[in-house]
C-alpha positions in Angstrom: 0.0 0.0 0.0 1.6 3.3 -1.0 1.9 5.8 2.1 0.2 9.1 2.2 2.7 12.2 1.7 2.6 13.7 5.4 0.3 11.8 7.1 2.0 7.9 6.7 5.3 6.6 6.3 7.4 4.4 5.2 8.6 1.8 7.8 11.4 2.9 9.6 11.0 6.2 8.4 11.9 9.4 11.2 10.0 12.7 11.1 12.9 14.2 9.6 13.4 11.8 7.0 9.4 12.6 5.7 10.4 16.0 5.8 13.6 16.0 3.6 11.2 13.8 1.4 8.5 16.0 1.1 10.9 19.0 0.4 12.2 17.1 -2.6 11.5 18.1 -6.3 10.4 15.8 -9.0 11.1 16.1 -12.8 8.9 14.4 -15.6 8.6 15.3 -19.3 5.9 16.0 -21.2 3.9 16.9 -24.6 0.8 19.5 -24.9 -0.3 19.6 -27.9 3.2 18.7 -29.3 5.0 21.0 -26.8 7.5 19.1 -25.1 7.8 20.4 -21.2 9.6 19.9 -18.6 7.7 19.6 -15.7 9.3 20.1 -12.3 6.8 19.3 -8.9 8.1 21.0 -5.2 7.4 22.9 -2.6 6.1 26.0 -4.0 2.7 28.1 -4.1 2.5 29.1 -7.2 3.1 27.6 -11.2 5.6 29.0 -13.0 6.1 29.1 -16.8 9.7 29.6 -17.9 11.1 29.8 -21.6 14.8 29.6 -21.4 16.9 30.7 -24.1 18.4 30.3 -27.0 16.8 27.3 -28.0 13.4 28.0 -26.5 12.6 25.1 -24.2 10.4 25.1 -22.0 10.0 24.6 -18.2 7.4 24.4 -15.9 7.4 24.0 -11.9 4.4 23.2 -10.0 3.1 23.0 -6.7 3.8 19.8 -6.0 -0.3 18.5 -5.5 -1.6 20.4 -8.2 -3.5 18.3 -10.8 -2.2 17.4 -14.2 -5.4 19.0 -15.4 -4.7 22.6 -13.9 -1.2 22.3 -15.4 -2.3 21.5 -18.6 -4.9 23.9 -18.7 -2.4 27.0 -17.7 0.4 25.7 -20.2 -2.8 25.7 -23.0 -4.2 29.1 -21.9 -0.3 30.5 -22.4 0.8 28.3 -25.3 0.3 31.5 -28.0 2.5 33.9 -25.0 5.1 30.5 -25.4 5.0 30.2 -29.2 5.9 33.7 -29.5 9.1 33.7 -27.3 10.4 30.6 -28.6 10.5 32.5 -32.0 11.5 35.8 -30.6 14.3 33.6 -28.9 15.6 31.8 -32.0 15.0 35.0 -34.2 17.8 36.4 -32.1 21.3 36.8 -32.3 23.9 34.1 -30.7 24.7 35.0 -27.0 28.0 36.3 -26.5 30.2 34.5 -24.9 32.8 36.4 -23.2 36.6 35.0 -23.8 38.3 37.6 -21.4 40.7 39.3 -24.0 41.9 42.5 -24.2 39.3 44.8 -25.2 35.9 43.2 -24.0 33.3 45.3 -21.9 33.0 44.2 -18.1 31.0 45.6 -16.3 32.0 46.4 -12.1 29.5 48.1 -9.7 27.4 49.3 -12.5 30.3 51.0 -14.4 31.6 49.9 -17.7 35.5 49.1 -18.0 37.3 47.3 -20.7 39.3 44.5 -20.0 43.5 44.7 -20.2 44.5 41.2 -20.0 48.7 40.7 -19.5 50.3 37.4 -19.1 52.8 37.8 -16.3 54.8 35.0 -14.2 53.4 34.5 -10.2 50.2 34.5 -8.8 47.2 36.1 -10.8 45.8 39.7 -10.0 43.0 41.5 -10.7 42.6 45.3 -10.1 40.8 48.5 -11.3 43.5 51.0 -12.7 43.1 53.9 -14.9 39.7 53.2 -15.8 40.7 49.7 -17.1 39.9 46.1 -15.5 43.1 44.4 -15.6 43.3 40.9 -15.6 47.3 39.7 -14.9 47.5 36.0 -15.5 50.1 33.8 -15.9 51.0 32.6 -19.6 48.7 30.2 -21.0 46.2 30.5 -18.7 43.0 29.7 -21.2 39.4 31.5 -20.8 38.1 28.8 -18.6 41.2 30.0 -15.6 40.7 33.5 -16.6 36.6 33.3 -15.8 37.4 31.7 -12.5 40.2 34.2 -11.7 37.3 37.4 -12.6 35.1 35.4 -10.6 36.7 34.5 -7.4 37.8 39.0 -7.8 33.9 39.5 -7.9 33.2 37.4 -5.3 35.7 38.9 -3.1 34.1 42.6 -3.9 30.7 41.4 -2.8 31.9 39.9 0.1 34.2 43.1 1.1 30.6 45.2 1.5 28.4 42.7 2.3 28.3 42.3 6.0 27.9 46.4 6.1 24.6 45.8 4.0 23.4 42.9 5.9 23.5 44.9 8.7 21.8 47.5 7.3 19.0 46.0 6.6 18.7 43.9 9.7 18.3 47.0 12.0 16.0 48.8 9.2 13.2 45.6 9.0 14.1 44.5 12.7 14.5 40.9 11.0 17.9 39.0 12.0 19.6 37.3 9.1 21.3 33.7 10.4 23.6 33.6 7.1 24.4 34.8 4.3 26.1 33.7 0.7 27.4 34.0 -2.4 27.1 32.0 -5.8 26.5 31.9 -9.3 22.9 31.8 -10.0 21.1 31.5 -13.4 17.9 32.9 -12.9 17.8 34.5 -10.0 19.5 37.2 -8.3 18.6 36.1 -4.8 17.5 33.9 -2.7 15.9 33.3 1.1 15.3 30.4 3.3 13.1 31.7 5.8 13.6 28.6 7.9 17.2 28.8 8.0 17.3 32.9 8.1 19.7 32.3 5.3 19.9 34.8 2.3 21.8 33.4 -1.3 23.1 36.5 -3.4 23.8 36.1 -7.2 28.1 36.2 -8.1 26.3 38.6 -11.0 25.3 42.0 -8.4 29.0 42.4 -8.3 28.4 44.0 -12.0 25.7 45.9 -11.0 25.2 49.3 -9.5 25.3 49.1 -5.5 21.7 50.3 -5.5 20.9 47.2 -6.9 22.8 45.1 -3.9 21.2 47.1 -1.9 17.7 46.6 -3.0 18.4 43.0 -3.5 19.2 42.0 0.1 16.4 44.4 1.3 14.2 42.4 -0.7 15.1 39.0 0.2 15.4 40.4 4.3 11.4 41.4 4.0 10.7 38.0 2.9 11.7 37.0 6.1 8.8 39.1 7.5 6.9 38.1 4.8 6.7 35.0 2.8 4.8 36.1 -0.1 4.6 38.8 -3.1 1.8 41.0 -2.6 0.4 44.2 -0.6 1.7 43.3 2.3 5.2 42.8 1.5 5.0 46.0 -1.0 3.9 47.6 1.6 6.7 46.6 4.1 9.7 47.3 1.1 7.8 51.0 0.7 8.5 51.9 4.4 11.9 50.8 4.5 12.7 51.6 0.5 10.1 53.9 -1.0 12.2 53.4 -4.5 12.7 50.0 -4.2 10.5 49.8 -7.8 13.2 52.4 -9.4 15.8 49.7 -8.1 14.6 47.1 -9.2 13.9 48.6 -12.6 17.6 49.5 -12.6 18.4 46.0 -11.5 16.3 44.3 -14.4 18.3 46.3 -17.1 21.0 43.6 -18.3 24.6 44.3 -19.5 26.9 43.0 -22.1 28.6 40.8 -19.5 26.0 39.7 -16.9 24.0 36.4 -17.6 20.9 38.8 -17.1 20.2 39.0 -20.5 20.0 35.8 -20.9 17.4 35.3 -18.3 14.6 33.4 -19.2 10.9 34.3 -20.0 8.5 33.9 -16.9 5.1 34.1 -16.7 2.9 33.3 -13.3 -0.2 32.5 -14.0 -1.3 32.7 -9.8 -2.6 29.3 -9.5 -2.6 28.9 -5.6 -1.7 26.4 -3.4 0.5 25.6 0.0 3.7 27.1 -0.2 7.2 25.7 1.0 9.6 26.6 3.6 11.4 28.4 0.9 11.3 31.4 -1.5 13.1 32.1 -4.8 12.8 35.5 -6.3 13.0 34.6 -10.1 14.1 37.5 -12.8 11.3 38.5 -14.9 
C-alpha cells in the first residue's frame, strides 16, 4: 500500500526523513499539444512558466499536488504567449560568450570598464586601474582560468561590502539574518530560506550598480517578515525603501557581460496552493 505524503510513512521512516522527502522536487517530461515540457513538482505556491533561451525550451514548476489537469490547462491558456518567445528567442542573435581578452566590456558596480589582460609570471591579479579592468595571469592560462580568476575577484568585492549591508537591513526591518552567501545563480538574483534565516546573493550584483545590492538583500530580508509577493510585502519594502521599484527597474536592465540577458521568460499565471519553507525570487 503506497503511504500518504505527510500523514503515513514508510517503515522505519523518522519525522525528519518525511520531511527531507516532502521537500524534494520531482522532474517528468511531457507533450501538450506537441510542446515538449519539462515539468518540475516541489514545494512552491505558485506555477511557474519559464522559456529559457536560445533554444526555447520550456520549463514548468508546480506546486507539487496540483493536478495534471490545472497544469495543462495554464500551459494551454499561455501556449500562443510560449509560441511567440520561442521565435523571438531563435530570431535572435547568438549569445555572447565572453573569452576575457583585451578589449571586452565588463562591467564592475554598474560601471563599464574594458578588459587589459597581461600574461605575467606568479600569482594572478585583478585590479581596477586607470579606468581599465586588468586581468594579470600567468602565460597560458586559457578562458576557462581566466573566468574563475574574474570570478573569485567578484566574489571577493561582494563579500568586502556585504556584512555592512546585511546589517543594514537587519536594523532597518528589525528581522535578524542567520547567514548569508554568495554564488552563481542563473535565474535569479537572490535567494531566502526563511527557515534557515539564510539569504543566497547572485556572483552577478558584483556588476551591477550598488543600488541594486542594496535593494536585493532588502528584498530578500522582507521575505523573512513576509513569505509572499503582494500588498503586504510592497507595503513593508515601501516603508523601508520607497524606491525600491526604481531599483529594481535598474536591477532588471541587463549588460553586455552579466548572464541577465540571458534570463529566461516567466510568466505566473497565480494558481494557488500551500507554499514551501522556501522562496526564490526569479528574474522576470
Amino acid at each position: 500500500m503506497n503511504s500518504l505524503p505527510g500523514i503515513l510513512g514508510k517503515p522505519g521512516e523518522d519525522r525528519n526523513e518525511k520531511r527531507y522527502n516532502s521537500m524534494k522536487s520531482t522532474t517528468t517530461r511531457l507533450t501538450i499539444q506537441g510542446l515538449e515540457i519539462e515539468l518540475v513538482r516541489k514545494s512552491i505556491k505558485n506555477l511557474h512558466i519559464r522559456v529559457y533561451q536560445p533554444d526555447g525550451r520550456v520549463k514548468v514548476s508546480s506546486p507539487r499536488n496540483l493536478p495534471n489537469a490545472e497544469i495543462h490547462r495554464a500551459v494551454v491558456n499561455r501556449m500562443a504567449w510560449i509560441r511567440e518567445q520561442q521565435n523571438r528567442f531563435r530570431a535572435a542573435p547568438a549569445p555572447w560568450v565572453p573569452q576575457f581578452v583585451t578589449g571586452e566590456t565588463h562591467f564592475v558596480w554598474g560601471v563599464e570598464r574594458q578588459l587589459d589582460l597581461v600574461e605575467r609570471p606568479g600569482r594572478a591579479l585583478v585590479e581596477l586601474k586607470d579606468g581599465w579592468l586588468c586581468l594579470g595571469i600567468p602565460p597560458g592560462s586559457d578562458a576557462t582560468k581566466r573566468q574563475r580568476v574574474l570570478e573569485d575577484w567578484y566574489r571577493q568585492q561582494l563579500k568586502d561590502v556585504m556584512p555592512d549591508v546585511v546589517a543594514k537591513w537587519e536594523q532597518r526591518l528589525n528581522a535578524p539574518v542567520a547567514e548569508w552567501r554568495i554564488r552563481r545563480m542563473k535565474t535569479l538574483w537572490g535567494s531566502c530560506s526563511i527557515r534557515a534565516r539564510r539569504i543566497w546573493l547572485s556572483l552577478e550584483l558584483a556588476k551591477k550598480h550598488p543600488h541594486c545590492l542594496d535593494y536585493v538583500v532588502a528584498h530578500e530580508i522582507a521575505h523573512l517578515l513576509q513569505r509572499n509577493h503582494g500588498p503586504a510585502f510592497d507595503a513593508i519594502m515601501t516603508s523601508v525603501l520607497p524606491e525600491w521599484r526604481d531599483r529594481q527597474r535598474l536591477l532588471e536592465t541587463p549588460t553586455p557581460a552579466s548572464p541577465a540577458s540571458l534570463r529566461p521568460t516567466l510568466f505566473n499565471p497565480h494558481i494557488r496552493q500551500e507554499s514551501g519553507s522556501s522562496y526564490k525570487w526569479f528574474v522576470a
